[in-house]
N, C-alpha and C positions, 0 to 999 in steps of 0.2 A: 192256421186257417186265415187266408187274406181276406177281408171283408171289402169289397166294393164290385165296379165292374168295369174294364176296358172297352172302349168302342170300335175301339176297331174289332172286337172280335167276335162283334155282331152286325159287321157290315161285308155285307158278300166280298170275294176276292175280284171279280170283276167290276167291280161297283168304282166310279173314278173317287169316290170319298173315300173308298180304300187306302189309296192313293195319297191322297192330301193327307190320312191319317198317320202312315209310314211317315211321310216328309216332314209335318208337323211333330211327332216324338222325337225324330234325328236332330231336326233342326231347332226348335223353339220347344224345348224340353221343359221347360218350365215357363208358364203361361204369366200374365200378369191379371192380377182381379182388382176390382176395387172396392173396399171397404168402407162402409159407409158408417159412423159412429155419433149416434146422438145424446146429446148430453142434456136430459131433463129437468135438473137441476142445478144451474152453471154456478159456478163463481162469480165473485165482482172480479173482474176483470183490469179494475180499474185498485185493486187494492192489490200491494207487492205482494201480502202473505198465501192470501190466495189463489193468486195469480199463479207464483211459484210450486205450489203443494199441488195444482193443475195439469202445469206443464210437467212435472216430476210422473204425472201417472202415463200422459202424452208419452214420455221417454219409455215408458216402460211397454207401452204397445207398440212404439218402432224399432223398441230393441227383441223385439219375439223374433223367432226363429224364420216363421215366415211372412216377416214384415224387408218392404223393400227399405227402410230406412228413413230419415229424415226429408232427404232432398227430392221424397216422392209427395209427400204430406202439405193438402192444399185446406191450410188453415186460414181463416180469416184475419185472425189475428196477427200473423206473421204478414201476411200482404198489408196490415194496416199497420204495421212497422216501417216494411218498404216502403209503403206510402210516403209515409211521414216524412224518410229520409229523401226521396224522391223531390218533395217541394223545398226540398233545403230546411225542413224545421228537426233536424235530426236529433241536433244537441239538445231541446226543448222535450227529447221522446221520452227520458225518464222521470224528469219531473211532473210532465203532463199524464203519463201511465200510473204514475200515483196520487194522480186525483179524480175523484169520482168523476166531479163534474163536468171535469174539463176533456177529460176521458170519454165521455160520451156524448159531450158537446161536437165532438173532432170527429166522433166515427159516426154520424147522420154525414159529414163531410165526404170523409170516405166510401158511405154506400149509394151515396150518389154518386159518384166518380166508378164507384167499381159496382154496378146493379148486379152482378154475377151473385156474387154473397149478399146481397139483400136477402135471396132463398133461405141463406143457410142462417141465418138470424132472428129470433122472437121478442121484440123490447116490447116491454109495458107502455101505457103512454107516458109515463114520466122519464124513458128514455132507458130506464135499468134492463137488463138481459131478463127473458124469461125461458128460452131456452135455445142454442146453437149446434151446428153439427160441425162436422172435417171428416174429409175425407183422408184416407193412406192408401198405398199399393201392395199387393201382398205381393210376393213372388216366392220360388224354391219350396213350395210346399210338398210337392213331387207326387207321389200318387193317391188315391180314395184313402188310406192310410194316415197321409197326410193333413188333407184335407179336415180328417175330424181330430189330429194333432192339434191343428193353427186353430179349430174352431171352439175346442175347450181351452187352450192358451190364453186366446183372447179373451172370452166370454168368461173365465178365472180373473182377469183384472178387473172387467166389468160390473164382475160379483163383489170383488175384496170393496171396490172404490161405492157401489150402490148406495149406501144410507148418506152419502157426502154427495156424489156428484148425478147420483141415478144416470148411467150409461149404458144406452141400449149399441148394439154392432150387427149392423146385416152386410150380406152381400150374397150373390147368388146361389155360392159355392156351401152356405150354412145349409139351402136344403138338400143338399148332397148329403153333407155331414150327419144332418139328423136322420137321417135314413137307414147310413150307417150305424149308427150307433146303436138303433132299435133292433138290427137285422140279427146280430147273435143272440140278446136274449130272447128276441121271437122266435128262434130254431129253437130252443131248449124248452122255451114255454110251450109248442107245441108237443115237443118229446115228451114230456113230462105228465100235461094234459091227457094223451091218447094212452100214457099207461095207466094214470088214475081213473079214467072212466073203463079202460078194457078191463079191469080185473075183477070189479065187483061183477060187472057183468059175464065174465069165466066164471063167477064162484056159483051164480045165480044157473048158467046154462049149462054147464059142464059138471057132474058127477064128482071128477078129484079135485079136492081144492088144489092140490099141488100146482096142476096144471096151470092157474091162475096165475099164479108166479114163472111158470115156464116160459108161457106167453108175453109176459115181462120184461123178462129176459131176453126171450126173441128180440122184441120191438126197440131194446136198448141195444141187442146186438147189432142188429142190421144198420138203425140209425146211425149208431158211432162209427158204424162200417163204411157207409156211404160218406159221412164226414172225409174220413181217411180217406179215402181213396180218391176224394176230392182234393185234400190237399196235397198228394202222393201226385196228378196229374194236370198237379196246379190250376184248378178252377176258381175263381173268387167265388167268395159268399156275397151275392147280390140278389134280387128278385126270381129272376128266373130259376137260381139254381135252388133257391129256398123253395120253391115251387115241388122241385124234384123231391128234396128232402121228404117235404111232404106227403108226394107222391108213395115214395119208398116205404113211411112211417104208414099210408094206407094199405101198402102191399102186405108189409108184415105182419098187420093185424089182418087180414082177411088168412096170409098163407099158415101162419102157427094155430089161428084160433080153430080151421079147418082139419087142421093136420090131427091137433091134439084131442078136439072131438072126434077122429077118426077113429083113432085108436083107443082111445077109453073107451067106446062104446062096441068095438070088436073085441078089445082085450082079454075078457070075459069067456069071451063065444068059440074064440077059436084058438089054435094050439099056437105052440111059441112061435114060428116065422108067417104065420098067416095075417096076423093083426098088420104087420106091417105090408104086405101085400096088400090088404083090403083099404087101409089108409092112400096109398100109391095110386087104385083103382078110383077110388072118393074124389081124391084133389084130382086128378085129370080128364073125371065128369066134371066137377066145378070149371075148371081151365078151359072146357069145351066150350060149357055154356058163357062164362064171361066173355069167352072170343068172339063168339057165335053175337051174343048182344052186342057187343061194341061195335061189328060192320054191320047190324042192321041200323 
């Protein structure tokens, strides 16, 4: 079962977005996003140890599977590298990156020169980081599948590195992902649910207990059935089709609970093939009247 949903296969076939949605999968098959990563509780920046134990976690989020890589990654820090080399103070960049002072003395230098990343900076007023962000580019994540691959990838670093560096990660594609990921166990919690509540309620209205378990039975058959047959016609698991599920998981309790009171309470009364005639006659007065109310 593929969990998400295609857009194009909810946009009409005449529709010109159609169109641009065909040409867009052909051609630009892989989108580019950008990731946005805040780091709550930064490093000195200005100390080598932790500078490097930093950058080490940094490497490890442009090496995920759907990360564009280094040369997409718009860090502050790296531009106030180029800076540096930029005025000619290059040779001076290592011994100055290993001192506090001089270190933070030089980047009020720099964010005046570059206000872009002013944004992306929070110093105390004695000049120390209180907290920074950077951006990356994701790319190759490929389909809704993917999307909540790259989004636990990430948000797995995020978690390892937390009590050190506290790192949050958004971008727009994470609400996609969490949607995903709630969609299968919401199909089963509902499954699950409508057989715990239908059975006390069989055993309370319905004569056989058995039958309480038959209806059970139904409601998990038809359920898994519809699954199947969704992935057999390749339909994703998205909103709408959960919808159905649901649908379905209402149909089989209204159709079994019907049926099998039909027949336990003729079973009795009439000879061997009659019960099941009179059950026949039952559900297609119910089927009448549910028709009948739905177009009024």
């Amino acid at each position: 079962m593929v969990v998400g949903f295609d857009l194009i296969n909810i946009v009409r076939l005449e529709s010109p977005s159609h169109r641009f949605l065909e040409l867009q999968s052909e051609y630009f098959l892989h989108d580019v996003s950008k990731l946005d990563v805040a780091v709550l509780s930064p490093p000195n920046m200005g100390n080598a140890i932790q500078r490097e134990n930093f950058l080490s976690v940094l490497s490890k989020i442009e090496s995920t599977q759907c990360s564009a890589g280094r040369n997409t990654t718009d860090f502050w820090y790296f531009s106030y590298q180029k800076y540096m080399d930029q005025l000619g103070f290059g040779s001076f960049w290592d011994g100055m990156a290993s001192d506090d002072e001089s270190f933070n003395e030089n980047l009020k230098t720099f964010l005046m020169a570059n206000e872009k990343y002013d944004y992306d900076i929070l110093q105390y007023p004695n000049g120390s980081l209180k907290a920074f962000r950077f951006t990356t580019q994701l790319n190759n994540y490929g389909n809704d599948e993917g999307i909540l691959r790259c989004a636990k990838s990430i948000r797995k670093i995020c978690n390892q590195y937390r009590n050190e560096f506290n790192m949050s990660s958004y971008t727009p594609l994470w609400n996609l992902a969490d949607q995903f990921e709630i969609m299968w166990p919401q199909t089963l919690q509902d499954l699950y649910i409508s057989v715990i509540v239908m059975v006390p309620i069989a055993l309370l209205m319905i004569p056989q207990p058995f039958c309480a378990f038959a209806i059970a039975g139904s409601i998990f058959s038809i359920g898994l059935g519809v699954l199947g047959f969704m992935t057999w016609w390749g339909v994703n698991l998205d909103a709408t089709s959960m919808i159905t599920i649901a649908m379905s998981v209402g149909f089989s309790v209204d159709f079994s609970a019907h049926c099998t009171y039909a027949y336990m309470t003729e079973a009795n009364n009439h000879f061997q093939h009659e019960p099941y005639v009179f059950t026949l006659i039952y559900q297609s007065k119910n089927r009448y009247h549910l028709n009948y109310k739905n177009i009024l």
